[in-house]
N, C-alpha and C positions, 0 to 999 in steps of 0.2 A: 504494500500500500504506500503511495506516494505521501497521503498526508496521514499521520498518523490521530489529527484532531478531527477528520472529516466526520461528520454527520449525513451524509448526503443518503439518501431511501430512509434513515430514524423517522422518529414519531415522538415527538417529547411534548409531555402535559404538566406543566408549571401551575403549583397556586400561588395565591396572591403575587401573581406575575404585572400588576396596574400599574407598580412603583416599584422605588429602591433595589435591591438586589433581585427580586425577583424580575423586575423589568429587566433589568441587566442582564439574567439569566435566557429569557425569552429572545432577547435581542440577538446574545452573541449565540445561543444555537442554532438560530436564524440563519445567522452569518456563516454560519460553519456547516449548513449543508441541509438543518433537521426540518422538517414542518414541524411547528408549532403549536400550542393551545395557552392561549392567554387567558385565564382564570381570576375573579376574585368577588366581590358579593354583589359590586355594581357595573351593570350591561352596558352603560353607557363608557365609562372610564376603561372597559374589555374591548370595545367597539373603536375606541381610538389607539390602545397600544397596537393593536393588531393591525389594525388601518396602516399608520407609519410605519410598522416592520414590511407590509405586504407593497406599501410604494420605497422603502428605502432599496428592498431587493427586486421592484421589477418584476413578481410575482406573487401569486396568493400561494405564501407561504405560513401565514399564521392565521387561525381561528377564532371567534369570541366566547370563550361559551361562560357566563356566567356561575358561580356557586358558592354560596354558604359553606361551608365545611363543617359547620357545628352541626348540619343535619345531614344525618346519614342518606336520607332518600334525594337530596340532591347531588352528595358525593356519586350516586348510582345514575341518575341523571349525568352528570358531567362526565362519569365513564363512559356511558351509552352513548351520548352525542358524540364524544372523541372518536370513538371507536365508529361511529356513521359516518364522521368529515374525514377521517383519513386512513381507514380502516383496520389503525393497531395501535398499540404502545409500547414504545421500544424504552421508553423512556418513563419515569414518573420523578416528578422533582415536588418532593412536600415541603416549600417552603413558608407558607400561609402561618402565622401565628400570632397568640395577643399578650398581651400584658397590662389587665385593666387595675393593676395596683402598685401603688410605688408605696411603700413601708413595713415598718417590722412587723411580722409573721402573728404576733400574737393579737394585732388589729386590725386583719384579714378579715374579711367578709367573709363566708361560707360560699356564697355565690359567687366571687370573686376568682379563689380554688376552684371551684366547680368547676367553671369555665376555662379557667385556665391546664384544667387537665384534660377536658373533652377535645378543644382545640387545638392543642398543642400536643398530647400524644393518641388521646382515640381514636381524631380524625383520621392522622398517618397510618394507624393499624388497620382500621375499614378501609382507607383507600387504595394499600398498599394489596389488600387482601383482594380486592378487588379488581387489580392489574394485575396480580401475581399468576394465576391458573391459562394467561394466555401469555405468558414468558415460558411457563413452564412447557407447554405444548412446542415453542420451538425453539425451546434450550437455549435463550437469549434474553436477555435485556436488565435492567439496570433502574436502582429504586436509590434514591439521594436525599437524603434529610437535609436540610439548612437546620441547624442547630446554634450553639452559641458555644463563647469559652464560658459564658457565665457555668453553665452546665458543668464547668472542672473548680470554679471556684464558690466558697461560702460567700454569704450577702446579708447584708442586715436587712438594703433596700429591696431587694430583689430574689429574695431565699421561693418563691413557691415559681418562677419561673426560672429558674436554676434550675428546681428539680426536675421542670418538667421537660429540658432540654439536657439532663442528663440524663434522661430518662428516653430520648432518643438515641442517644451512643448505645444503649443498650440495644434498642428495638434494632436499630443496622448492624449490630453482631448477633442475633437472636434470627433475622432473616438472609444473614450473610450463612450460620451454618444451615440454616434449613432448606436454604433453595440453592448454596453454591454446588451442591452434586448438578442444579440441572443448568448449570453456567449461567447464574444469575448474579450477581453485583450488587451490595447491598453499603451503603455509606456514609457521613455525614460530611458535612461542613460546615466549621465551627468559628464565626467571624467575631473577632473580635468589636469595637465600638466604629460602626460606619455612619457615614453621614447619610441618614434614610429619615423620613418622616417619623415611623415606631417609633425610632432611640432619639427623637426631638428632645424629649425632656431630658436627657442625659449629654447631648453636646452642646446645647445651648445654655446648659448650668455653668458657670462659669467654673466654679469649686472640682466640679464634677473631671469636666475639660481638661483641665490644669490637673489630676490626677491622673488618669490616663496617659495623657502625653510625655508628664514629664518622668513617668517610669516605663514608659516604651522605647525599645531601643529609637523606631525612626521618629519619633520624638511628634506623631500625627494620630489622626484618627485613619480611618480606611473612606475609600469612595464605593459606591456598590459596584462599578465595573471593573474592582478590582478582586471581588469576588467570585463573578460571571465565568470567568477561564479556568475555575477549579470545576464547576458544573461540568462546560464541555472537555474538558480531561477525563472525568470519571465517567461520561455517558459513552465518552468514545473509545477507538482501538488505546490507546495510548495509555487509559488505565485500566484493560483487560486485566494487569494480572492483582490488582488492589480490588478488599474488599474486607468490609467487618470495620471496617478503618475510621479517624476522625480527623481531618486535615484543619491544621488551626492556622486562621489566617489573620493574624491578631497585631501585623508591624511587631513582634519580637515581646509583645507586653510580657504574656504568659509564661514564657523560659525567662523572663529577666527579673519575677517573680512581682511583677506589678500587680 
């Protein structure tokens, strides 16, 4: 194979692909060969990433298909359409996730957890489950978490959405042993603090800002397109033989013990 990044014949379905890394991720598989699904819970904001990917390359290569992820019966809608507009999925990328609390754990809502463990790890399990039996029919294809490093570290602020992103490192070694017999690909990607909408309240704290940075080796926060080229690595030939795995893309924070 010439290029070892090419996506060209894939099929990758991204959530929350509207904005930030996830747009990025839609974008540059785009670009690297794959048709596309732009996903997130409004049709109108799905209807335009798609639109610009589909004129920036000259082709209707990406999709809109709306979806909630908190509800299972449109996870199964979002399959089903996928699977009508481009007839498979080579790809699944579960990037979609919330974080409706910023404080210590012991003044957590109920509701608060609730949601943040339906979204952030039951969604990925039902949708995962739900691409998986037609990878497994042709010994192929590749399921990618966006995770977090928060997920490796303790948080005062942030302790119930840690866990529930380390609790995806787990779910991608849990379906890395169980489907890698039928050459399936199972992994996360773990970004450190990027400039996206979600982590607004965290880089525009001044305090916060100035923590991160000035114990990360490249002394910055991330851009989401600089996330985007770990997706099409792991989708593609080039990270065939990685799998179970969590790539942390953090500017150096995490090893320099920030």
């Amino acid at each position: 194979m010439d290029n070892l990044f090419d996506l060209s014949g894939k099929v990758a379905l991204v959530t929350g692909s509207t904005k930030g890394i996830g747009k990025a991720i839609v974008e540059r598989m785009a670009q690297h060969g794959a048709k596309v699904v732009v996903s997130s819970r409004k049709a109108d904001a799905c209807e335009a990433v798609a639109a610009s990917i589909n004129e920036t390359q000259g082709a209707e290569v990406a999709a809109a298909i709306p979806c909630n992820i908190s509800h299972r019966d449109q996870l199964e809608h979002l399959v089903a359409a996928t699977r009508e507009k481009w007839g498979k999925i080579d790809s699944l990328v579960c990037n979609a996730a919330v974080n409706p609390y910023f404080g210590p754990s012991a003044d957590m809502p109920q509701d608060a957890f609730d949601k943040i463990i339906d979204v952030n790890i039951k969604s990925n399990i039902w949708l995962s489950h739900m691409v998986l039996p037609e990878m497994v029919e042709r010994k192929d294809g590749t399921v990618i978490i966006v995770s977090s490093v928060g997920g490796y570290k303790g948080s005062s602020m942030l302790g119930a959405y840690g866990i529930s992103k380390a609790a995806d490192f787990q779910l991608a070694r849990n379906l890395s042993t169980e489907y890698g017999p039928h050459n399936i690909r199972a992994n996360c990607i773990a970004p450190g603090l990027v400039k996206t909408d979600f982590a607004r309240a965290l880089w525009e704290n001044p305090d916060i800002l100035e923590s991160v940075t000035s114990t990360a080796p490249l002394r910055r926060i991330g851009m989401p397109d600089e996330i985007a080229g770990a997706a099409v690595f792991l989708a593609s030939a080039a990270g065939a033989f990685m799998s179970g795995q969590s790539m942390v893309i953090d500017g150096g924070q995490l090893t320099a013990g920030g």
